[in-house]
C-alpha positions in Angstrom: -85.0 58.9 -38.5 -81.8 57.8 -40.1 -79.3 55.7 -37.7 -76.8 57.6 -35.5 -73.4 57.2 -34.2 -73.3 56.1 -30.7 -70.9 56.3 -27.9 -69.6 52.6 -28.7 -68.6 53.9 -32.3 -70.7 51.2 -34.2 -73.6 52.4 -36.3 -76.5 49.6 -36.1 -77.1 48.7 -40.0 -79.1 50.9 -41.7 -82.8 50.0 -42.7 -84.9 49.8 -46.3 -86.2 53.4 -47.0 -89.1 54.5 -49.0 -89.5 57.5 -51.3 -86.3 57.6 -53.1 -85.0 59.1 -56.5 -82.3 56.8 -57.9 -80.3 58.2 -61.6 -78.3 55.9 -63.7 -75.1 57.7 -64.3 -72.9 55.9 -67.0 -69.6 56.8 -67.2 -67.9 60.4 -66.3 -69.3 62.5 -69.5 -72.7 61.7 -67.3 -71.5 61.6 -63.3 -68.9 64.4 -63.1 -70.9 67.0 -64.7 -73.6 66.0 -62.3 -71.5 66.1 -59.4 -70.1 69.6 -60.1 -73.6 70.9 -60.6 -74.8 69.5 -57.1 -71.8 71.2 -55.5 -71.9 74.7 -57.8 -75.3 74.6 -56.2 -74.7 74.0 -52.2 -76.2 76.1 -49.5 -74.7 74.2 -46.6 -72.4 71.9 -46.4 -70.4 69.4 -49.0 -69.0 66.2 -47.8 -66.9 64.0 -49.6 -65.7 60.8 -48.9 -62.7 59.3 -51.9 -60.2 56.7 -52.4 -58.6 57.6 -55.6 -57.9 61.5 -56.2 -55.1 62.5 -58.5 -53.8 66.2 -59.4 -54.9 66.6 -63.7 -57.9 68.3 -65.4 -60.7 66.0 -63.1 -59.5 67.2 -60.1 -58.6 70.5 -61.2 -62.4 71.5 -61.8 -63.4 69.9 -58.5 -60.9 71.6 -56.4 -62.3 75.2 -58.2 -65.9 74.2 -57.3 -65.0 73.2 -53.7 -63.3 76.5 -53.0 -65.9 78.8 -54.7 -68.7 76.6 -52.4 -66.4 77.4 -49.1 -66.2 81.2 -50.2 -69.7 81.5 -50.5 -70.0 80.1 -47.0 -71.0 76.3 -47.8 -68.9 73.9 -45.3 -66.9 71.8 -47.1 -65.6 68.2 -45.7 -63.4 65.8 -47.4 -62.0 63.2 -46.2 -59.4 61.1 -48.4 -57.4 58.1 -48.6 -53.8 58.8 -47.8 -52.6 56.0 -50.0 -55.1 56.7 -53.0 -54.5 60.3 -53.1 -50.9 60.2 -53.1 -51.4 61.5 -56.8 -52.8 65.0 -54.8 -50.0 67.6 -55.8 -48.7 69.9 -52.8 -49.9 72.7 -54.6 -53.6 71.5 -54.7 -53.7 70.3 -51.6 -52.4 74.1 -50.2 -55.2 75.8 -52.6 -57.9 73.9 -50.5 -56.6 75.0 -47.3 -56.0 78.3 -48.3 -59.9 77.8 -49.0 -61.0 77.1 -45.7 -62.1 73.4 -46.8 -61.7 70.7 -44.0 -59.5 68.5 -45.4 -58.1 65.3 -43.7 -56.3 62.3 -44.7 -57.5 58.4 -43.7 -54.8 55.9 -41.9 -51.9 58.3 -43.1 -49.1 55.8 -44.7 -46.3 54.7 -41.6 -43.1 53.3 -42.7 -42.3 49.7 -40.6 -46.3 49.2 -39.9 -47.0 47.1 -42.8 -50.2 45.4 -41.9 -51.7 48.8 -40.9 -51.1 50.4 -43.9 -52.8 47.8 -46.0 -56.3 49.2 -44.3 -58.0 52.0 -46.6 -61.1 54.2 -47.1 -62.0 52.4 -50.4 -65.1 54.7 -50.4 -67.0 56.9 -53.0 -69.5 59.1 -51.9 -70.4 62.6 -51.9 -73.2 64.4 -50.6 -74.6 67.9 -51.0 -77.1 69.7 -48.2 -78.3 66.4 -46.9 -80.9 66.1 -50.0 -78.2 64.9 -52.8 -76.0 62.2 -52.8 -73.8 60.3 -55.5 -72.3 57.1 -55.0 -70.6 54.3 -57.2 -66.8 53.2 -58.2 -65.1 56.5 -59.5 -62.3 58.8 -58.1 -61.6 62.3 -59.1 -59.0 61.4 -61.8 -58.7 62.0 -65.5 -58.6 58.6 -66.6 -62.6 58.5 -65.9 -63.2 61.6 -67.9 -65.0 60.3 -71.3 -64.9 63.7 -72.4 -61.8 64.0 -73.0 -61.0 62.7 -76.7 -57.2 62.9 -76.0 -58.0 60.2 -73.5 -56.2 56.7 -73.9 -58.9 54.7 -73.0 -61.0 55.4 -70.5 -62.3 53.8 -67.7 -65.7 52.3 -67.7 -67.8 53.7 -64.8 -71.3 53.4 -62.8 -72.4 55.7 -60.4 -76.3 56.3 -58.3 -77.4 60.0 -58.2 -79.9 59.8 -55.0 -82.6 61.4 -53.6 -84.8 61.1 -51.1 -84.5 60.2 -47.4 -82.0 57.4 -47.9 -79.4 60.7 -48.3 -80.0 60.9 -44.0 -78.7 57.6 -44.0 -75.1 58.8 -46.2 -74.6 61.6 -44.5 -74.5 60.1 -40.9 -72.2 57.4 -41.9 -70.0 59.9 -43.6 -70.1 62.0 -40.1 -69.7 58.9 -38.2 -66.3 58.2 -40.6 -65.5 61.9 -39.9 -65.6 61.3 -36.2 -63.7 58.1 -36.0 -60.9 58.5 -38.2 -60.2 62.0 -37.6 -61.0 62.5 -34.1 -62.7 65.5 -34.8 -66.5 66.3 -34.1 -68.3 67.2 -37.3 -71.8 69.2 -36.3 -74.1 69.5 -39.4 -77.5 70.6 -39.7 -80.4 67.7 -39.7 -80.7 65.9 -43.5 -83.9 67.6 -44.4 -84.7 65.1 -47.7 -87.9 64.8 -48.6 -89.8 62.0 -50.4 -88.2 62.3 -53.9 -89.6 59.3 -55.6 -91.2 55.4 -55.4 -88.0 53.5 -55.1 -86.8 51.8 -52.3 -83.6 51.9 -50.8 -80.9 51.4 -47.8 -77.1 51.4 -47.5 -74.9 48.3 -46.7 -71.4 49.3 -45.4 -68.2 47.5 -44.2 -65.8 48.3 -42.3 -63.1 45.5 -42.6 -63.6 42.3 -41.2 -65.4 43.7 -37.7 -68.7 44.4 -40.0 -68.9 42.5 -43.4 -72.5 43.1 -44.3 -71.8 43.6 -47.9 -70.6 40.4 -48.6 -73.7 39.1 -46.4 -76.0 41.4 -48.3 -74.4 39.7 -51.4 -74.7 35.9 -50.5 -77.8 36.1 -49.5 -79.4 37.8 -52.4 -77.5 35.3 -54.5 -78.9 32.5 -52.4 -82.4 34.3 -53.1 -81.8 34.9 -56.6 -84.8 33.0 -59.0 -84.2 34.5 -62.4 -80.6 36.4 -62.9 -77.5 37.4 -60.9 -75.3 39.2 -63.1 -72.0 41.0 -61.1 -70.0 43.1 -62.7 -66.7 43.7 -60.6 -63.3 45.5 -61.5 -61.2 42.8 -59.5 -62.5 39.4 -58.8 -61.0 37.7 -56.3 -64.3 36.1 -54.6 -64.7 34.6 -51.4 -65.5 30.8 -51.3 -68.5 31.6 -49.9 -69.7 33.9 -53.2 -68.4 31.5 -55.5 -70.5 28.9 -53.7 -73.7 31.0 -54.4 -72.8 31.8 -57.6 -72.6 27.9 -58.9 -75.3 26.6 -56.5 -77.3 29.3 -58.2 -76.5 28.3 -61.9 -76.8 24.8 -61.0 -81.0 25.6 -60.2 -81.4 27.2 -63.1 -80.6 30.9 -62.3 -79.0 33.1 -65.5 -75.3 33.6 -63.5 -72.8 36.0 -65.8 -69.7 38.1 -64.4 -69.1 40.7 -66.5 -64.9 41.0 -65.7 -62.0 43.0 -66.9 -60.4 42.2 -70.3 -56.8 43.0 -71.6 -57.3 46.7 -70.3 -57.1 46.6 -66.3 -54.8 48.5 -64.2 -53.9 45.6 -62.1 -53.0 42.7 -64.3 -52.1 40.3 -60.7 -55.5 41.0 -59.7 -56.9 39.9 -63.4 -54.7 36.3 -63.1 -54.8 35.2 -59.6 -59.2 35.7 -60.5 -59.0 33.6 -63.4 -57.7 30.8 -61.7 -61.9 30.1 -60.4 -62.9 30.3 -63.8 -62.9 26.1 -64.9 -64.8 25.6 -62.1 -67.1 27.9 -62.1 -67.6 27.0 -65.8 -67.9 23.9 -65.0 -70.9 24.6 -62.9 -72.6 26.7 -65.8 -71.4 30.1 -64.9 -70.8 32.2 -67.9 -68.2 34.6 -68.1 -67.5 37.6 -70.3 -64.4 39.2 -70.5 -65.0 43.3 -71.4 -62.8 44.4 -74.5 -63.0 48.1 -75.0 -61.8 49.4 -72.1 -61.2 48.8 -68.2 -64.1 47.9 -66.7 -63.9 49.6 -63.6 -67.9 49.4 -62.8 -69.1 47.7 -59.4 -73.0 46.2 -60.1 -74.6 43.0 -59.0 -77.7 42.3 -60.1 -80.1 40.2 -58.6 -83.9 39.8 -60.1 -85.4 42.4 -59.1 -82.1 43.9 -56.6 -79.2 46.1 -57.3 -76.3 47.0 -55.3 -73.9 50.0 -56.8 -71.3 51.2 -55.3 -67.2 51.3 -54.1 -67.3 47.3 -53.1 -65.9 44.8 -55.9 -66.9 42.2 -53.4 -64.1 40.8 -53.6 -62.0 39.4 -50.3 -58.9 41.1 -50.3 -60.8 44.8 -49.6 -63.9 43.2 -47.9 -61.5 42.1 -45.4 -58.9 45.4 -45.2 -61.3 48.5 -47.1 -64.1 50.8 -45.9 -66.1 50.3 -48.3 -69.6 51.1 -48.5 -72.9 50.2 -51.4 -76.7 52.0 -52.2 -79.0 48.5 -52.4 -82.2 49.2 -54.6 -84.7 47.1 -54.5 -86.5 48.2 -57.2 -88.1 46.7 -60.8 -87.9 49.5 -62.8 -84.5 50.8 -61.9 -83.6 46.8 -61.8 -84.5 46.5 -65.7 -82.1 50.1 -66.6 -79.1 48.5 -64.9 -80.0 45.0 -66.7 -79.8 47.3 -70.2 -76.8 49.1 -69.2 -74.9 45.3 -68.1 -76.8 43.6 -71.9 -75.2 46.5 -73.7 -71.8 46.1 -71.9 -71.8 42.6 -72.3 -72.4 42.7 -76.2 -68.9 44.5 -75.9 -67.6 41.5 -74.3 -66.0 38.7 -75.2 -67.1 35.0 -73.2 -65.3 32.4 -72.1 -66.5 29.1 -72.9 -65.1 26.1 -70.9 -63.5 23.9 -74.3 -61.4 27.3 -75.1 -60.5 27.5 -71.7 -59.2 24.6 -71.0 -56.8 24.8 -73.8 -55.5 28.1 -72.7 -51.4 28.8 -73.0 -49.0 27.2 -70.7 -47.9 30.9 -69.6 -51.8 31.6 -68.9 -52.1 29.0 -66.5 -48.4 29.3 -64.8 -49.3 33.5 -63.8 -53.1 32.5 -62.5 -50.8 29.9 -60.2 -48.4 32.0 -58.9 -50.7 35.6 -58.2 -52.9 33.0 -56.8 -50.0 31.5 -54.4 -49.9 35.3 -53.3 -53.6 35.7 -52.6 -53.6 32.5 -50.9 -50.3 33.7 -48.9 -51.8 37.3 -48.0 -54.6 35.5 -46.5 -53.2 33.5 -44.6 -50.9 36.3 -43.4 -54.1 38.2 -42.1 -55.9 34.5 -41.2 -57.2 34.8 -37.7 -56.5 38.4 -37.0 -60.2 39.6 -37.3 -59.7 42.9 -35.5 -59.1 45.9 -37.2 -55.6 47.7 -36.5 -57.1 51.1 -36.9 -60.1 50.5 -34.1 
């Protein structure tokens, strides 16, 4: 039986599930075609959890396929980030109401409350009947659509299409998310999914600093780690206690590569005040690749035999503030598609070796100092106050 909400609002953490189907989706010529299908073909219910939704093309097709599920009598849930859908135009938002889709809006954005505002629903998920779900780093937004050849650019994206019972599992914490945040019961028939494969599976969630089990989940399998730990992460600002692993790791022999943003990222601050940990983590033989093509948006660690995919960066600024929330697969054969799919990325990539790096630019080193300055500020801003403003 999957875990439930209780009366304390806490869900215990969820446990290792047998029997699952997990899909490789690479990019959004693969996930969003997908995605749509699942929903074209509900029966019951929809739910969808998002950070990042923005009125275009994307979100155009989604909102048709929401509304033609609710007509047909499919209960349709989505729940979004006020902040990261603030690209949602009036008029899309009134043509899903006018549907009949439930549609709320997480920790709605309060002028003079600063420090609650900086708390979001970082989380990608969506889940069809209780026997699909997808999950990984994209938001309904047309700068993930690959399809699209007048595109400048587009993002590079991983997402897990799941079966199996591990689905239970996503659809009780996205009903347990409903129930919190809105205030409102949400009362959905039993997830009937069957035994879909021979993969094995469980979710690790956060929700701020009051439950950071994916930056455990993380450490840990670092710590573990005998052969390769390869992370690839849109914004990496790490924790000291992931850049620990990550050296201690190289240092016995393990292959340690992050596969990070290049010159194409949406948040350049981000990009310096992470580069600053680069001459030491060099130093400790942690290699480091820089992707070229595009922005590297995807959100993988790979450990042996272990993946994690999903909204998390693992990264300390939206461990500490973010829902966020991962599918762990403990699985060799799924393990060695992920280790293509990162190979192939990194051959795009360009490495930083410690010589060149040392002898980067003045300029270089003066912006990793100062967006550094503010990442150290911002943390000690929020230093000590471990409870979440929204609980």
């Amino acid at each position: 039986m999957p875990a439930t909400a209780n009366a304390s609002d806490h869900i215990p953490a969820f446990t290792w599930r047998d029997g699952n189907q997990f899909q490789l989706l690479i990019d959004g010529a693969a996930f969003y075609p997908a995605m749509l299908e699942a929903i074209n073909h509900a029966r019951q219910h929809v739910l969808l959890e998002m950070y990042l939704v923005e009125s275009g093309h994307i979100t155009g097709q989604f909102i048709s396929a929401f509304c033609a599920a609710a007509a047909r009598g499919v209960a349709v849930y989505l729940l979004l980030d006020d902040f990261g859908a603030r690209g949602l135009k009036r008029g899309d938002r009134e043509r899903l109401i006018a549907a009949k889709v439930k549609l709320a809006f997480f920790n709605r954005l309060h002028y003079g409350r600063l420090r609650r505002n900086f708390f979001r629903d970082h989380r990608k998920l969506l889940v069809i009947d209780g026997v699909r779900a997808f999950v990984g780093g994209a938001g309904l937004t047309d700068q993930f659509d690959t399809r699209d050849p007048s595109a400048n650019r587009p993002w590079r994206e991983t997402v897990a299409a799941i079966k199996g019972p591990v689905v239970a599992d996503w659809q009780t914490l996205f009903s347990h998310t409903w129930r919190r945040y809105t205030r409102h019961e949400l009362t959905l028939p039993p997830a009937t999914a069957a035994v879909a494969g021979m993969q094995r599976g469980r979710i690790c969630y956060t929700r701020g600093v009051t439950y950071p089990e994916i930056k455990r989940s993380a450490v840990n399998q670092v710590r573990g780690a005998r052969r390769q730990v390869w992370l690839a992460t849109a914004y990496f600002v790490p924790a000291l206690k992931l850049r620990r692993a990550l050296m201690r790791a190289a240092r016995r022999g393990v292959d340690v590569r992050l596969l990070l943003p290049g010159p194409h990222t949406d948040h350049p601050a981000v990009r310096h005040a992470g580069r600053r940990f680069y001459s030491r983590l060099l130093r400790h033989g942690v290699r480091i690749f820089e992707y070229q093509p595009r922005f590297n948006h995807s959100k993988v660690l790979l450990c042996d035999d272990w993946v994690s995919i999903g909204s998390s960066n693992i990264d300390r600024w939206t461990l500490r503030w973010n829902l966020e929330a991962n599918q762990e697969i403990a699985d060799a054969g799924f393990a060695a598609e992920v280790r293509a799919m990162l190979s192939a990325d990194l051959e795009h990539s360009k490495e930083c070796l410690l010589p060149h790096w040392q002898n980067r630019p003045w300029f270089r080193r003066i912006l990793e100092r100062f967006w550094g300055a503010v990442d150290v500020g911002l943390e000690r801003w929020f230093g000590g106050r471990d409870k979440n403003p929204l609980d």
